[in-house]
N, C-alpha and C positions, 0 to 999 in steps of 0.2 A: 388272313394276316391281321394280327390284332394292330392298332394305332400306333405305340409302342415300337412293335419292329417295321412297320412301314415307314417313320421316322429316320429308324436306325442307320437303316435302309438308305434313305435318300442322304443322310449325311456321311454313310461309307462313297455312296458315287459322287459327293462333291472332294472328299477327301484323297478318291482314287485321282481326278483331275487335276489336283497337288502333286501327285506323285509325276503323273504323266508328263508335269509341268517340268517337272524339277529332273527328269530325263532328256529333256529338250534342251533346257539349259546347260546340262551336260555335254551333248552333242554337240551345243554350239561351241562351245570351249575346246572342248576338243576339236571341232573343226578348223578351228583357227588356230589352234599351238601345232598341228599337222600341215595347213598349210606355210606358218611361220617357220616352222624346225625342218622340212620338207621331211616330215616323218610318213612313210610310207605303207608302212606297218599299223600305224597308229588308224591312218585315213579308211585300211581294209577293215577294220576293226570298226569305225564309226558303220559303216556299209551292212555290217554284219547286226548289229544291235539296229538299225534302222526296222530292222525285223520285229525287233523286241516292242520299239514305239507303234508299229502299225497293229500289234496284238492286241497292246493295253486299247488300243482306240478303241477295237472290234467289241473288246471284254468289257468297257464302260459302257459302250451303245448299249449291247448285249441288255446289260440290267437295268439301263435306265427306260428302253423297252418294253421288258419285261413290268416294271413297274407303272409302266404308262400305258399298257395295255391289260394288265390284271387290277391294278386300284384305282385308276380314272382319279389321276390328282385333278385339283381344280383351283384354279387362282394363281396365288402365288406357288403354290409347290408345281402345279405344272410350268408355270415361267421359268421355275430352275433345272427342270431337265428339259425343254427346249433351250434355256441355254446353255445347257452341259455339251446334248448334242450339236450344237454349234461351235461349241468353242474347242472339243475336242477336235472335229476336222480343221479346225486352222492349227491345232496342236501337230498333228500330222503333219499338215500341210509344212509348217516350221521343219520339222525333222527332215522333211525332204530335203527342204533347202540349206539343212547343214549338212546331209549324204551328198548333194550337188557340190557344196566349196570341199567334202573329204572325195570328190570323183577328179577333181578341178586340182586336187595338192598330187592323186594319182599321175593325170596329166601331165603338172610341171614336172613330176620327176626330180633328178636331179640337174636339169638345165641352170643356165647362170643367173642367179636374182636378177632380176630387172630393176630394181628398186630395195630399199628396206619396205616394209610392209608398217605403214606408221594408222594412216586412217583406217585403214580395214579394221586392225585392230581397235581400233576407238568406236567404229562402229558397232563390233560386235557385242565390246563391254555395255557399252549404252543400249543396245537391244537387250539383251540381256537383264540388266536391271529394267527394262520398259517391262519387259516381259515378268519379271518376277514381281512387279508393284500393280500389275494388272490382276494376276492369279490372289494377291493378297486381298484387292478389290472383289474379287471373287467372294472367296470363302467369305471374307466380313460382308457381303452384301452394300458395300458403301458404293453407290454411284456418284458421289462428287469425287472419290480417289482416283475414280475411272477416267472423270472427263477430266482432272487433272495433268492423267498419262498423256491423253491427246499431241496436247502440242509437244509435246518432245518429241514425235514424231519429224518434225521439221526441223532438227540437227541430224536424223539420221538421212533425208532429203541434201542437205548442206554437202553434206560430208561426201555423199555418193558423188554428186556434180562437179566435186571437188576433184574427186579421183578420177572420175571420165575426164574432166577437161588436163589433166597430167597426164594419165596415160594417152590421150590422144594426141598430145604435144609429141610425147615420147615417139609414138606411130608415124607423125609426121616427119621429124625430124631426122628418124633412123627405120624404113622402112622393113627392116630385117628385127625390129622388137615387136612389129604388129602380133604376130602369134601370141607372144607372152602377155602382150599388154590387153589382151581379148579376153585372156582368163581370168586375169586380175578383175577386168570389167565384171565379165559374169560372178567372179566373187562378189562383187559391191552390190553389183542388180541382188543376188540370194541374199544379201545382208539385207537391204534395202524392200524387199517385198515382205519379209520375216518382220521386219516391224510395225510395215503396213495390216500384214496380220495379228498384230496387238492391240495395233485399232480398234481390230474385227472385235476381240476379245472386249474390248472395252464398252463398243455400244452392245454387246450382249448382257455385261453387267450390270449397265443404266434400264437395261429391259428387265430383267429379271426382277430390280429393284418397284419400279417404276413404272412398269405393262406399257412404256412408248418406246419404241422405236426410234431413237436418233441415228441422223447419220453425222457424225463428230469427226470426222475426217475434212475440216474447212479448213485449210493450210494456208497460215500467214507466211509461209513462205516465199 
């Protein structure tokens, strides 16, 4: 493999981690207009393409393997596909937890709202952009943009506690909403771990940059 296409090469598989990204952030969207709309069709659908995310992971390892075991990058090109292959499993990992809030809109069905759904939704926009300012961090190589995303980690933190301590008011108050208000929960935990894996993304991009390992998850929260 001449210089040339081994290049080519590694910036198709940082380019593929765009893509993969930008599937993710689909999935969240859609997981959350399905559990907002109680679209149930919608949530089978997110289930179905969860398949599609777990391909792209297999298919980006795939070559960034292949490439780390036939050219023996060294230095910085190998920091980028050790961090590709880290950051693609939190990519995964994400998708799950948008297939979990589209299993969780399956669940509620068509039962009686318990509430408007106000914070969830704010949560999920805010992860969301965490997540796409992270993946931009990425591809530009900039690790201050990275450790910038950090703390906004702690309004998705905010916000969770926020919703536990409602719906648990709600449970106490009316024992007969505990069911509903459990799901809700588990929607905010999936919202709520999905940005803690942006984190992940983020001290990947300070390594890759930068050959050290931070752990940047120190919440002034």
């Amino acid at each position: 493999m001449t210089r040339e296409t081994y290049q080519k090469n590694l910036r198709e598989i940082q380019d593929e981690v765009l893509v993969m990204g930008s599937m993710i952030e689909k999935a969240l969207e859609r997981s959350m207009q399905a559990l907002r709309e109680r679209d149930l069709d919608l949530a089978k659908k997110i289930l179905e393409d969860d398949k599609n995310i777990n391909n792209k992971r297999l298919e980006i390892e795939q070559r960034a393997m292949d490439l780390l075991c036939t050219q023996a990058p060294m230095a910085s090109d190998l920091r980028v596909l050790i961090a590709v292959l880290n950051i693609i499993t939190d990519l995964e990992r994400m998708g799950d937890h948008a297939a979990g809030n589209a299993k969780i809109a399956i669940m509620i069905g068509n039962e009686p709202p318990l509430k408007p759904l106000i914070d969830l939704p704010r949560m999920n926009e805010k992860t969301i952009t965490m997540l796409h300012d992270s993946l931009d961090a990425f591809i530009n190589h900039d690790a201050d943009a990275a450790r910038k995303i950090v703390p906004e980690d702690d309004e998705i933190d905010h916000l969770y506690d926020q919703v536990f301590r409602e719906l648990l008011t709600f449970m106490m108050e009316d024992p007969r909403t505990i069911t509903r208000a459990t799901r809700l929960i588990w929607a905010a935990h999936n919202l709520e771990r999905t940005s803690d894996r942006v984190t992940n993304i983020c001290e990947r991009v300070v390594f890759m940059v930068t050959g050290i390992l931070e752990d940047l998850n120190v919440s002034t929260y």
